[in-house]
C-alpha positions in Angstrom: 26.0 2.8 0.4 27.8 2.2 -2.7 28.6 -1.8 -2.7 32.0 -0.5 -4.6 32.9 1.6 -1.8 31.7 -1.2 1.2 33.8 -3.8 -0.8 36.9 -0.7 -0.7 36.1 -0.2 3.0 36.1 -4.1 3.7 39.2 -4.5 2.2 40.9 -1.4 3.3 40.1 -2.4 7.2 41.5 -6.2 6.6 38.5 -7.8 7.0 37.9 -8.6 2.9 40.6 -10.6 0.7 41.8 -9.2 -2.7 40.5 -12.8 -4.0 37.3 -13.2 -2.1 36.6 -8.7 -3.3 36.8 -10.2 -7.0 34.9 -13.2 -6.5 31.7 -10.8 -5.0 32.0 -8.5 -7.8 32.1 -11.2 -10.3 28.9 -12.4 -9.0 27.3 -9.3 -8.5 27.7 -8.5 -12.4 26.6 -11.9 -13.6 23.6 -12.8 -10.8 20.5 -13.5 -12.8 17.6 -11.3 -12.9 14.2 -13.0 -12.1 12.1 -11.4 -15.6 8.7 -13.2 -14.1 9.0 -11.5 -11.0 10.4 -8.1 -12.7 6.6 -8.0 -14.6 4.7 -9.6 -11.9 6.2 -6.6 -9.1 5.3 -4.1 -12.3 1.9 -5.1 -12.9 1.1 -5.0 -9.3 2.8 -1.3 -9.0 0.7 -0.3 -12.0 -2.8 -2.0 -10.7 -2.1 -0.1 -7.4 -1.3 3.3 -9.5 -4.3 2.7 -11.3 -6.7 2.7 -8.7 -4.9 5.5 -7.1 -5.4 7.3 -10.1 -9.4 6.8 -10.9 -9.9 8.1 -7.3 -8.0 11.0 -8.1 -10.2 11.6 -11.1 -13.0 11.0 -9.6 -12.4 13.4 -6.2 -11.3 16.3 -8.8 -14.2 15.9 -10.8 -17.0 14.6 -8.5 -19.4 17.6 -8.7 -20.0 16.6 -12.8 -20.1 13.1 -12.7 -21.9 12.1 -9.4 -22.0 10.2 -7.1 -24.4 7.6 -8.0 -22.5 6.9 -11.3 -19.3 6.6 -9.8 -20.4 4.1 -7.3 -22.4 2.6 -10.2 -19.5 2.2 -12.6 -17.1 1.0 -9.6 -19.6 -1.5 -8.5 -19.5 -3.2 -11.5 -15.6 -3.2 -12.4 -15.9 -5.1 -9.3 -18.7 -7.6 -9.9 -16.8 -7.6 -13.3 -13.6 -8.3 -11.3 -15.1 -11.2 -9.1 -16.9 -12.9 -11.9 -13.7 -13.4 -14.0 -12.7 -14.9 -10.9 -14.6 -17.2 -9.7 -15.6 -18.6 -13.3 -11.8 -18.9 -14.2 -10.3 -20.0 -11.0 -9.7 -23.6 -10.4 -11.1 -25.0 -7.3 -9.8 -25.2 -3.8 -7.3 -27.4 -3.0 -5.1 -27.3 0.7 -1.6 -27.4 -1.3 -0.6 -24.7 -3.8 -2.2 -24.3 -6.9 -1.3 -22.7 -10.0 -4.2 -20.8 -11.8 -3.7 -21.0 -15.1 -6.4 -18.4 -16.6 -4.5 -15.1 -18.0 -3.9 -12.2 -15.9 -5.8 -14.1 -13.1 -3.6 -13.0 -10.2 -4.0 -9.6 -11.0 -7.4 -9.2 -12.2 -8.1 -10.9 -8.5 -6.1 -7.9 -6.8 -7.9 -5.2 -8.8 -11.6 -6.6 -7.5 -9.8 -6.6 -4.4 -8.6 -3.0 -4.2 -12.1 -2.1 -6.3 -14.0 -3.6 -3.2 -12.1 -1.2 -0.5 -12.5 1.8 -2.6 -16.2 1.0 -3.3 -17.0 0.4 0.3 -14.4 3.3 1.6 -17.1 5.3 -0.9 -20.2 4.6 0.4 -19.2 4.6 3.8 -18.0 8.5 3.6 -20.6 9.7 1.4 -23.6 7.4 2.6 -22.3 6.4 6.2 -23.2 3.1 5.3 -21.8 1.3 8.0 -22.9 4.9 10.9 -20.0 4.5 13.5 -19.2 0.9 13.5 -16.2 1.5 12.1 -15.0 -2.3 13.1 -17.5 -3.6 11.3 -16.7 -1.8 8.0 -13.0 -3.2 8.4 -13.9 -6.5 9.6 -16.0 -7.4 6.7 -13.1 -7.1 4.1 -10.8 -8.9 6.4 -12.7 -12.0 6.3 -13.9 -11.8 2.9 -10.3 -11.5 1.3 -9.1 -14.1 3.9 -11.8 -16.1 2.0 -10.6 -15.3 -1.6 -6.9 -16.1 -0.5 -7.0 -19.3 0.4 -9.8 -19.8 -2.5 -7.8 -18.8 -4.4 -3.9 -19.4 -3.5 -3.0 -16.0 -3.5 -0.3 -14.1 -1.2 -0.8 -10.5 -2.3 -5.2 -10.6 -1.1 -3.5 -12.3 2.0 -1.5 -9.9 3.3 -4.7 -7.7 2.5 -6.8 -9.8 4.7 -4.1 -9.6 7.7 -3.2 -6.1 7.1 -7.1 -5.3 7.3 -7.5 -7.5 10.5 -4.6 -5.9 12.4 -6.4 -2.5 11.6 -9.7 -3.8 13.1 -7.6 -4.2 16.4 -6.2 -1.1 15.9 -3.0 -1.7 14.6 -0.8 -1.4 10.8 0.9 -4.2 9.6 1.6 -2.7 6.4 5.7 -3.2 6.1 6.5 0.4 5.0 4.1 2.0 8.1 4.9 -0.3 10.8 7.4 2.2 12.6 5.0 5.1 11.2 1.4 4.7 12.2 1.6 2.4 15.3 2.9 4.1 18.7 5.2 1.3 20.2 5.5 3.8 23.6 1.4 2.9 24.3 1.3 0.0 26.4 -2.1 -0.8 24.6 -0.3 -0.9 21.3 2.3 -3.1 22.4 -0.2 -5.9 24.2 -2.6 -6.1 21.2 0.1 -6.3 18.6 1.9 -8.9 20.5 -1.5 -10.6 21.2 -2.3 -10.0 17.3 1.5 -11.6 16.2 1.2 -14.7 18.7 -2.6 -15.2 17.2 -1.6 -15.1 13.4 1.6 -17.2 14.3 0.0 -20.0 15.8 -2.9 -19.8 13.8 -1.0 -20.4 10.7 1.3 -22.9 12.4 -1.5 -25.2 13.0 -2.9 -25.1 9.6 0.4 -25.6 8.1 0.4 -29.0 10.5 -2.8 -29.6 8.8 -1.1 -29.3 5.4 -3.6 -26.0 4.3 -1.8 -24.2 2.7 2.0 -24.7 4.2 3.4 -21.6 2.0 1.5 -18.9 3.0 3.7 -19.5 6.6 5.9 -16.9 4.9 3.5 -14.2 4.7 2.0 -14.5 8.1 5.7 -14.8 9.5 6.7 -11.4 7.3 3.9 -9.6 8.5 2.5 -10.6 12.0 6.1 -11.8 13.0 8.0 -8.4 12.3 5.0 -6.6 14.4 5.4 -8.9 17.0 9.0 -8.5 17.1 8.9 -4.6 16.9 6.6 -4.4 19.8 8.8 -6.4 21.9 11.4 -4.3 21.0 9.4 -1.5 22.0 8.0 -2.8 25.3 11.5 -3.3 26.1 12.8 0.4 25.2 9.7 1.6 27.0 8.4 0.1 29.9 11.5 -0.7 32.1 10.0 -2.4 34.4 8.8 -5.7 32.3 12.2 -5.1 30.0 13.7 -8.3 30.6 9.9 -10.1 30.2 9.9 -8.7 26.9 13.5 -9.6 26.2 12.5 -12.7 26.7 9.6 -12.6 24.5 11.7 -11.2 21.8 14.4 -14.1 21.8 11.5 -16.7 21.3 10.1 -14.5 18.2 13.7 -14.0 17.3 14.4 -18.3 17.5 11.0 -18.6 16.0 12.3 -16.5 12.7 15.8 -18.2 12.5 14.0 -21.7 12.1 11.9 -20.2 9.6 15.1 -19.2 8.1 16.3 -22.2 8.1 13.3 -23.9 6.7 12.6 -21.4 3.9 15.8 -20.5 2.9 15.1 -16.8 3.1 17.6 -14.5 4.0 15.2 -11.8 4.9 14.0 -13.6 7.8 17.9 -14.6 8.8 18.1 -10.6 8.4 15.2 -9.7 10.8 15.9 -11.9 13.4 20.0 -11.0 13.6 18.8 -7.6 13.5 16.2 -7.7 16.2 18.4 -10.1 17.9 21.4 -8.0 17.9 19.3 -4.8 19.0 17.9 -6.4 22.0 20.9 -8.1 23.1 22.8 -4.7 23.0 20.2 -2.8 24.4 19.8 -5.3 27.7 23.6 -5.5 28.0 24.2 -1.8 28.6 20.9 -0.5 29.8 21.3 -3.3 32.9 24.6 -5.6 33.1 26.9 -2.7 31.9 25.7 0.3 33.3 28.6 2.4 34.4 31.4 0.4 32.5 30.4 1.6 28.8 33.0 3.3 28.2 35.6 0.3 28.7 33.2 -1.9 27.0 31.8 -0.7 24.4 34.7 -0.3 21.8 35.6 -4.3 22.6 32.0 -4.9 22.1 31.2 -2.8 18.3 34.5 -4.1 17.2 33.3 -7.9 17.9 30.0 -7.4 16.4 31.4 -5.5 13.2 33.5 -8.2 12.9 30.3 -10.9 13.7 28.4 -9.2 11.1 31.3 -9.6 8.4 31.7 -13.2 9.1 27.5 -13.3 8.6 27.5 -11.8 5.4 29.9 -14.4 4.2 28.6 -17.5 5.6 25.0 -16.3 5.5 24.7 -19.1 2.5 26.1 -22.1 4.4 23.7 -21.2 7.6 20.8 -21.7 5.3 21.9 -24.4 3.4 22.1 -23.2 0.1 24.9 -23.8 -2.7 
């Protein structure tokens, strides 16, 4: 929706002042735009478009170049890749660290994505790996969890734990999570909420540890939200445990707000309102209310509309920021 038109819709329904409408568009037309991160995002898009790309090329014209070539000249982008690397990169320290070699960040994400096309490659063409299909997604896994915390790097991380959460057979990727992973199999929904708790504590322990404390946020972003949608989904299908996994979907939902809190993020205050919100809704009419929806719920949307106003505006003093 048009922010315009919410701010007109706010206001029209009462629940927006004249002064407070001017005060959000002000702001919205003078907020500052983050250049580094502008680039960074681009450079990433166009390192991803760009391997996209060569295998097109190379699956259109496969019959004249060969296969031995191709693997040839893809094995050594990546050896290139690596080599930069591991010559450039500083050392391994448990707190952040700042490479300062050009272009290092994304010449490590283009070995990266070179290594899974180069072994996706030889496994179709050569079988290299037969059926052990684990194995061939297993290896990367542990090899970029390697390079990420050699390195300091979020993007190969969230490689590494997307690629582990496919070993156990699930998709962590943030734009497939609702997609490729079927939150009605029971299977599903045990493994990714075995997978979330793992990656959770995991991380918590080695942020106790003080190794690396800020890559919490990605395993929180990625293992959390798939924890938190498979609760959601054990509740929605398996009647019978809903109120175990309602349960299990406050504690992921508390264990997101301190996060919140901790990080400043507004995108995990987001997810756990949401999720929050969603669960409590669903467990108050599917069980308490039954039969009495119709009186209820109008009392009930109007409070939350109104709940959700009053979040967007204080959203800023829950997390602490100015």
């Amino acid at each position: 929706m048009n922010k315009s038109l919410l701010l007109d819709e706010l206001e029209q329904k009462g629940l927006l002042e004249s002064e407070r409408r001017v005060l959000i568009e002000e702001y919205e037309k003078r907020k500052p735009v983050s250049l580094f991160v502008f680039l960074r995002t681009l450079l990433y898009v166009s390192i991803s478009a760009f391997v996209g790309g060569v295998g097109v090329l190379i699956y259109q014209n496969i019959d004249t170049i060969g296969h031995s070539v191709l693997i040839g000249l893809i094995a050594l982008a990546t050896a290139g890749s690596f080599f930069y690397v591991f010559k450039n990169g500083v050392g391994y320290r448990p707190e952040k660290v700042e490479q300062s070699a050009p272009y290092f960040d994304v010449v490590l994400l283009l070995g990266c994505l070179l290594f899974l096309a180069l072994e996706g490659y030889l496994q179709y063409q050569y079988e290299l790996f037969g059926t052990r299909y684990g194995l061939a997604v297993m290896i990367p896994a542990i090899y970029f969890f390697f390079l990420a915390y050699r390195f300091d790097h979020q993007g190969v991380l969230s490689l590494a734990i997307t690629a582990l959460a496919s070993w156990v057979g699930l998709t962590a990727t943030p734009s497939k999570l609702l997609v490729e992973n079927d939150f009605s199999d029971p299977e599903v929904i045990r493994n990714a909420i075995i997978f979330g708790v793992v990656m959770l504590v995991g991380s918590w322990l080695l942020k106790k540890q003080g190794i690396k404390a800020h890559f919490m946020y990605t395993y929180v972003l990625l293992a959390g939200t798939l924890y938190l949608l498979a609760c959601l989904g054990g509740m929605f299908n398996q009647e019978r445990w809903e109120l175990a996994f309602g349960l299990l979907l406050g504690v992921g939902c508390w264990y997101f707000y301190k996060n919140a809190l901790e990080e400043k993020s507004l995108l995990f205050l987001l997810l756990s309102t949401v999720f929050a919100y969603t669960g409590i809704t669903y467990l108050l009419f599917n069980t308490m209310f039954d039969g009495l929806i119709d009186a209820i719920a109008s009392l009930y949307f109007l409070a939350t509309a109104a709940g959700i106003v009053w979040f967007f505006l204080t959203y800023k003093k829950i997390l602490g920021k100015k």
